[in-house]
N, C-alpha and C positions, 0 to 999 in steps of 0.2 A: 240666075240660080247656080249656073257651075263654078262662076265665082266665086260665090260663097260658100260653096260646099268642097271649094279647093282645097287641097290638104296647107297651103302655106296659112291663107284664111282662118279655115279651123283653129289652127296654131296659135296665131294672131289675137283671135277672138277668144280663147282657151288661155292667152298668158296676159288678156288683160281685163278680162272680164272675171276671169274663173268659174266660167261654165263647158262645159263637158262638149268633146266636136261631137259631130253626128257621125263621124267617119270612126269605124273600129282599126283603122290603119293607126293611128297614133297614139303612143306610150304618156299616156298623161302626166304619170310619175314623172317623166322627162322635164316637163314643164314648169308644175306647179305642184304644192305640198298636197294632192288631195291621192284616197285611195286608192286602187282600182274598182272597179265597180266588185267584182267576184269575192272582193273582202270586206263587203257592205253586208250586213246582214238584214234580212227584208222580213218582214211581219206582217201579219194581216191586221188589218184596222177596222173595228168593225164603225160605218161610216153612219151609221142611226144615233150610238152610242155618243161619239165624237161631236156631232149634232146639238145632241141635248146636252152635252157638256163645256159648249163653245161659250156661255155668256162667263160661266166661272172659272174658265182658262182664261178666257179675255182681263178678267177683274183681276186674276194672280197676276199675269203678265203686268196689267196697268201699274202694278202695287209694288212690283220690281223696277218699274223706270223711275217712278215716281222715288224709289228709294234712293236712288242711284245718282237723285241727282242731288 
């Protein structure tokens, strides 16, 4: 586990994956084109709504690959 949670690792795993370390020691910007977290802006999602609206997200989504291709 300390392995992985190494700061060279993190880096590693962050410049080839582009997922985010666990570690707050590392400047992400440094790495790789994504934001910083504190320039993301967060919203509340209500998760019932989102629910009941999953099968007609799903079918727009379907109707965009399908176009695409």
């Amino acid at each position: 586990m300390d392995a992985l949670l190494s700061k060279e690792i993190q880096i590693a795993l962050l410049e080839n994956t582009v997922r985010r370390p666990s570690r707050n020691d590392i400047v992400v910007s440094d790495h790789v084109a994504l934001p910083a977290l504190d320039a993301i802006n967060i919203f509340a999602t209500d998760e019932a709504e989102a629910a009941a609206q999953r099968e007609a997200f799903l079918g727009c989504w379907q109707a965009y690959l399908q176009a695409a291709d």
